[in-house]
Structure formats: C-alpha cells, structure tokens
C-alpha positions in Angstrom: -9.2 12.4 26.8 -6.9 10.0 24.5 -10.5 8.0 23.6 -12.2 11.2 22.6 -8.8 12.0 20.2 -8.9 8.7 19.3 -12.5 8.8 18.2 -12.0 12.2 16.3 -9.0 10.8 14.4 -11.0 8.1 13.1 -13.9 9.8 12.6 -11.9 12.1 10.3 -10.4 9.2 8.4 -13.6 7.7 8.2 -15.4 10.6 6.3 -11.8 11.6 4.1 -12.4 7.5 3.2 -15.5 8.2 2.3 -14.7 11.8 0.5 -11.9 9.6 -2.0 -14.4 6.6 -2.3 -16.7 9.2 -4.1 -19.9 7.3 -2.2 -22.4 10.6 -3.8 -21.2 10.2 -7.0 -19.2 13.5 -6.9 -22.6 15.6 -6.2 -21.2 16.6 -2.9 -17.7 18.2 -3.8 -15.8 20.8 -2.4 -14.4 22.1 -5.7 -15.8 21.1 -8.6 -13.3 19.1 -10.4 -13.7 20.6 -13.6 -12.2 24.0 -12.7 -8.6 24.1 -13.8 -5.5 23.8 -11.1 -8.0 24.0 -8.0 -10.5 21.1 -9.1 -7.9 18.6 -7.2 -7.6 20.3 -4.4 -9.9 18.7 -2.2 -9.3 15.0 -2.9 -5.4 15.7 -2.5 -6.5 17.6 1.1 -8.5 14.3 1.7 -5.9 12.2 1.3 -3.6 14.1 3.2 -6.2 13.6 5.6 -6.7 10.0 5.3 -2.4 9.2 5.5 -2.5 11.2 8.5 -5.0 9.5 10.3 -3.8 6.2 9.0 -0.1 7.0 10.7 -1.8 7.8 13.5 -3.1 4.6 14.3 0.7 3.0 13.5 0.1 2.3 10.2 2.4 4.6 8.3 2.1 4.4 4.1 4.5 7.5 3.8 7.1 5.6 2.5 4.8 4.3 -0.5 5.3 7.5 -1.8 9.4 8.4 -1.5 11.3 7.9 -4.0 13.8 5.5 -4.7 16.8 6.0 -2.9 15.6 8.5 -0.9 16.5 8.1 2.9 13.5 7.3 5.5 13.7 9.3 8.6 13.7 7.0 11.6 10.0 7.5 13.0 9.5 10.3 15.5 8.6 9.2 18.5 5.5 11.3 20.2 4.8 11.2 23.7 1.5 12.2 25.9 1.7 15.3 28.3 -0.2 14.7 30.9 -2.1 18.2 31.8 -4.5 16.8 34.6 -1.8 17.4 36.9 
C-alpha cells in the first residue's frame, strides 16, 4: 500500500515538474496566463504541488520561503496506521 502512495506522490511531482518546466511551450495550460488575477493560478497550484511532494520524500524547501526571523516549527512527525488488521 505505502509503494502504490509512494508511486502516486511521485508521479504527481513528476507531472507538477513538468507543468512549471513549461515542456509544451505553454500550449497545454490550465488558465491562460494572460487573464488577469487567475492566469497564475495554476503554476502557483503546481508548485504547491511540487513542495508537497518534495517534503514528502524528506526533502523539505518550506523554509526557503519564511521570512527572516520567523520561527520554524519543529517538523511534524507522521506515523503509518496500519488498517490490515
């Protein structure tokens, strides 16, 4: 069960990678970028995405984006449930 999360997580980084990188030359967009307030949307969605996945895997860029001074919360600790049982 963890392997297929595993795979999905990355998968989904994979493609939000892909989304920022702009690989079709921005034919395939969510939003069009050129409509006012909304045309960001997606690529800040992506990379919501992207850190997401990316602190998933234990590599957490969060704190690239405090500001300084601001406190870091210690890291919450998750834990598996086990619901085989």
């Amino acid at each position: 069960m963890k392997l297929i999360r595993d795979l999905l997580v990355l998968a989904s980084g994979i493609i939000s990678a892909m989304y920022l990188l702009n690989i079709g030359f921005g034919v395939a967009e969510f939003i069009p970028d050129n409509i006012p307030i909304f045309g960001n949307l997606d690529e800040a969605a992506a990379t919501g995405l992207l850190i997401n996945c990316l602190a998933y895997f234990g590599l957490n860029v969060g704190h690239l984006f405090r500001r300084k001074g601001e406190d870091a919360k210690p890291p919450v600790k998750t834990h598996d449930i086990d619901v085989s049982k």
